[in-house]
N, C-alpha and C positions, 0 to 999 in steps of 0.2 A: 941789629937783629940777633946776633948772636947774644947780644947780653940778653937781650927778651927769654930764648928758650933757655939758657941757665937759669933766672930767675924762676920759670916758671918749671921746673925741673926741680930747683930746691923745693919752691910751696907746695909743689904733687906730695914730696917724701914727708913734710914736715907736714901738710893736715890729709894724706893716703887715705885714713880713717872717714873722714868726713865726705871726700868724695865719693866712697864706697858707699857710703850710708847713704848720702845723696842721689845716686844711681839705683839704689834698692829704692825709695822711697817713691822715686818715678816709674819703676817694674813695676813697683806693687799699682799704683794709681792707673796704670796704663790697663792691665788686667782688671781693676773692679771696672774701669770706665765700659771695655768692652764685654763685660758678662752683663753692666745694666743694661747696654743697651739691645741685647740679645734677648735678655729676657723682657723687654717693652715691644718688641715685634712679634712677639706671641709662637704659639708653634706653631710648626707647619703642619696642612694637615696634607695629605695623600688622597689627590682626587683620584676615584675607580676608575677604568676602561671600560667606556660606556659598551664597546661593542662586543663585551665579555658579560652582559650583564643581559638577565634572563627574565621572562616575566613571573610573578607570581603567581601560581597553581594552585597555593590551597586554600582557596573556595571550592575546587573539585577536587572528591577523594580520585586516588590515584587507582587505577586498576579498574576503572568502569568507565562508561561509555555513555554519550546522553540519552536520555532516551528515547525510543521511536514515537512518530507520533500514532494515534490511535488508528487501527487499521480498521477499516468497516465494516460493520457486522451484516451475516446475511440476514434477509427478513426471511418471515414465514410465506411460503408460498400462498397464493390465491387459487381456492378451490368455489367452482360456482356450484351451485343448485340448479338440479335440471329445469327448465323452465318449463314441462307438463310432467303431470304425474302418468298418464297413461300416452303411451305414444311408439311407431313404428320408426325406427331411421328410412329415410329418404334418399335424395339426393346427397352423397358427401360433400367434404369441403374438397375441391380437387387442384389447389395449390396452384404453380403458373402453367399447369396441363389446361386440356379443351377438352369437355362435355361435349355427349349429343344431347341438345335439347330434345323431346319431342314435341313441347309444345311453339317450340320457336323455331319449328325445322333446320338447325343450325350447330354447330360447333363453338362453346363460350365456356368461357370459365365459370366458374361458382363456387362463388368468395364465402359462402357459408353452407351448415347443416340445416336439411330439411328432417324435420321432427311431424312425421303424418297423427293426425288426430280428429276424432268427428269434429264435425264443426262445432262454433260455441264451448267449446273446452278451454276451460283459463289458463292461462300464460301468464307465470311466475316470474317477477325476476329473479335472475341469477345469482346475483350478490347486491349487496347493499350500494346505493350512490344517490346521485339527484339527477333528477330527469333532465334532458340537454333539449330534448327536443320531442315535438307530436308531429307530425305529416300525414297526409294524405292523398296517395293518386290510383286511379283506375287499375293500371297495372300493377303497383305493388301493395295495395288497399293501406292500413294506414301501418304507420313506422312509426317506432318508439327507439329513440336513443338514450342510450342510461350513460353518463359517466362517472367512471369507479374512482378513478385520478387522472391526471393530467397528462397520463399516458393512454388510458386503458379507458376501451369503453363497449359497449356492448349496443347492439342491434335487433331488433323483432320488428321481424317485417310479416306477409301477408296474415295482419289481424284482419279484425271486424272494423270498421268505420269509430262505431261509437267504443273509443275506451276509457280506461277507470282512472288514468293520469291525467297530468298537464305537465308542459316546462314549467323547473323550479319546484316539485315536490322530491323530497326526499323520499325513498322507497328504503326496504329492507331485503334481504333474499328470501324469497316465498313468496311477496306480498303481489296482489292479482295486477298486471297493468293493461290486460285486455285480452281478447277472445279468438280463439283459429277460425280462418274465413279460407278463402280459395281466391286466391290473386289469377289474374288476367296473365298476368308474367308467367307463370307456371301452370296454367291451366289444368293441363292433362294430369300433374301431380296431384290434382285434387287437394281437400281440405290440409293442410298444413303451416307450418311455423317455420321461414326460414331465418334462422338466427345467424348471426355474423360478430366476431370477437376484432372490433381494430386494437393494435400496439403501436404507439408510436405514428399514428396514420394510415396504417397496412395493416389491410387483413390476413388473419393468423387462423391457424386449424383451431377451432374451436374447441375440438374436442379436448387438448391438451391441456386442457381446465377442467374436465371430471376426473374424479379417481376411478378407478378402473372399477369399481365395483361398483357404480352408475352408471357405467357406460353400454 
């Protein structure tokens, strides 16, 4: 054994050179092997922090607000046409109070204005619509129903028997739809026109459809 590391002690001194050379030549090999294969794994990339991550805004500029939607515009109010041209007021519209009748000797409400005029005096409509309805009874002679919309509709009650509509004509405001008679119901008010404004189903003060300078 000991002759072995003499031996191998002298051939270190005698080729030094060669093992040096031999040592570098495997450095060197060792170093390209690991740079190719560092560079065959490609680089790395750096994935974000999803929950640092924001949406994108600009499709909206910044500093405004969406906008509102379209708020409703008011209409023009509805103004009627008196439905005679000569005439006394009557009986008012007297809201959820009680009347004395005189001709019903009684206490009752009265859901419309009476408009007094000689008899046979034409009766206008008010405003434009299509007629809902013709009726006829004893006590409130005949009734004419106009509806204006699907809200709003108007009333002529004690006409003449014979008038100038039917259901289903469209009317205008002015135009005749029949004649002041003297109902049974109102007797003692004599010849008149008690007209009635419903809204919504309920009857309303009628008057609050002329302007004050036909009223």
């Amino acid at each position: 054994m000991k002759k072995f590391f003499l031996s191998c002690g002298r051939f270190l001194k005698r080729n030094v050179y060669y093992v040096v050379l031999v040592a570098s030549v495997l450095a060197i090999g060792a170093l390209v092997a690991v740079s190719i294969s560092m560079s065959q794994a490609g680089p790395v990339l750096e994935v974000p922090d999803s929950s640092q991550q924001t949406p994108d805004d600009s499709s909206q500029d910044p500093g405004t607000d969406p906008e509102d939607p379209d708020e409703p515009t008011d209409t023009d109010p509805i103004v009627f046409t008196l439905p005679l041209e000569t005439y006394t007021l009557g009986t008012d519209y007297s809201g959820s109070e009680f009347v004395y009748s005189a001709t019903l000797k009684e206490f009752t409400q009265h859901t419309g204005v009476d408009f007094k005029a000689e008899e046979g005096a034409s009766v206008l409509a008010a405003y434009e619509g299509v007629v809902e309805s013709v009726t006829y009874s004893l006590l409130d002679g005949a009734t004419v129903v106009i509806k204006h919309n699907d809200e709003l509709f108007t009333v002529y009650s004690s006409l003449a028997e014979e008038v100038h509509v039917e259901a289903g004509d469209r009317v205008k405001a002015g135009d005749v739809i029949g004649t002041v008679a003297t109902c049974y119901n109102e007797l003692l008010e004599g010849p008149h026109l008690h007209f009635e404004v419903l809204y919504q189903n309920a009857a309303v003060d009628p008057m609050e459809y002329f302007v004050l300078s036909e009223k």
